[in-house]
N, C-alpha and C positions, 0 to 999 in steps of 0.2 A: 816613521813619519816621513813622509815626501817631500822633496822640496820643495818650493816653491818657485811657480815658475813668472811668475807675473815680474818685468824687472824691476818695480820701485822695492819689491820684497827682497828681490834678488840684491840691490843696493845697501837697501835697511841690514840686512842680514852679514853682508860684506862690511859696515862699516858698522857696525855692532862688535865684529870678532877685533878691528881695525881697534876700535874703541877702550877695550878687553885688555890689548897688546902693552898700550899707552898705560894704562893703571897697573898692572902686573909690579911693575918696578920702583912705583910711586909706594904700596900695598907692601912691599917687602921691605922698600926702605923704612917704614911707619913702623913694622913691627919688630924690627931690630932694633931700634933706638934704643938708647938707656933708659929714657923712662919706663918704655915695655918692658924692654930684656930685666930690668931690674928687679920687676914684678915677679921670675921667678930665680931670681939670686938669694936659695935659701939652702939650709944647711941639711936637705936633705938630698939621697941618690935613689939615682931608675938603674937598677942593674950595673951597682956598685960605681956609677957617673953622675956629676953632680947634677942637678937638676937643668941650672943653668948652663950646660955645656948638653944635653939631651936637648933644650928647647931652642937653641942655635942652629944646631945641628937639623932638627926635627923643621926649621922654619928652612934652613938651604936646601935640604933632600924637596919640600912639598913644591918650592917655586921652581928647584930645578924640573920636578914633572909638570908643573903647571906651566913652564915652558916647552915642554916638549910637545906639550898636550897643543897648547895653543899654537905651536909652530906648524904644527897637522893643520890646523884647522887654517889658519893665515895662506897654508899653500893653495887650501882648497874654496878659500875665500879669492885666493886669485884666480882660478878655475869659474868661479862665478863671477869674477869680473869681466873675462876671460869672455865668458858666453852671452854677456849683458853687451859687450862690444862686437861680438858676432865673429871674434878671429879662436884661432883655434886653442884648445886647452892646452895647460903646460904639461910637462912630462918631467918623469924622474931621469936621471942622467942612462940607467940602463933601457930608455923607452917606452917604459910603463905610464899606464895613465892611476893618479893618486884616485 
């Protein structure tokens, strides 16, 4: 798919990822709670683990890719900021363009 190059898209699209960032943590806190986590405190295991120590675990592993994932895209969300203000793209510290 192409970017979009129009800037009000370029903006929407920037503060959509912006948007995304902000919930990530709010999202992670919700489903650790006790209420949730307790949902699965039962007396069975995944591979000899109790259940509830797999869905802890299963819930840190997916936010910590869901931040990495989202940290890619926030760079390149600056790179669209980047180009909606007309100055130059960011770069990785070895020079590279993301």
């Amino acid at each position: 798919m192409a970017e979009p190059e129009n800037p009000a898209d370029l903006a929407l699209k920037a503060r959509k990822i912006r948007d995304t960032a902000m919930i990530m943590p709010l999202f992670g806190l919700m489903v650790l709670t006790p209420p949730i986590a307790n949902l699965f405190a039962v007396s069975g295991r995944i591979l000899g683990v109790p259940v509830i120590v797999a869905y802890i675990f299963a819930v840190w592993a997916l936010l910590i890719l869901g931040a990495a994932l989202l940290a890619r895209r926030l760079w390149r969300s600056g790179d669209l900021t980047e180009r909606l203000q007309g100055r130059e793209q960011p770069k990785y510290p070895d020079g590279s363009v993301p």
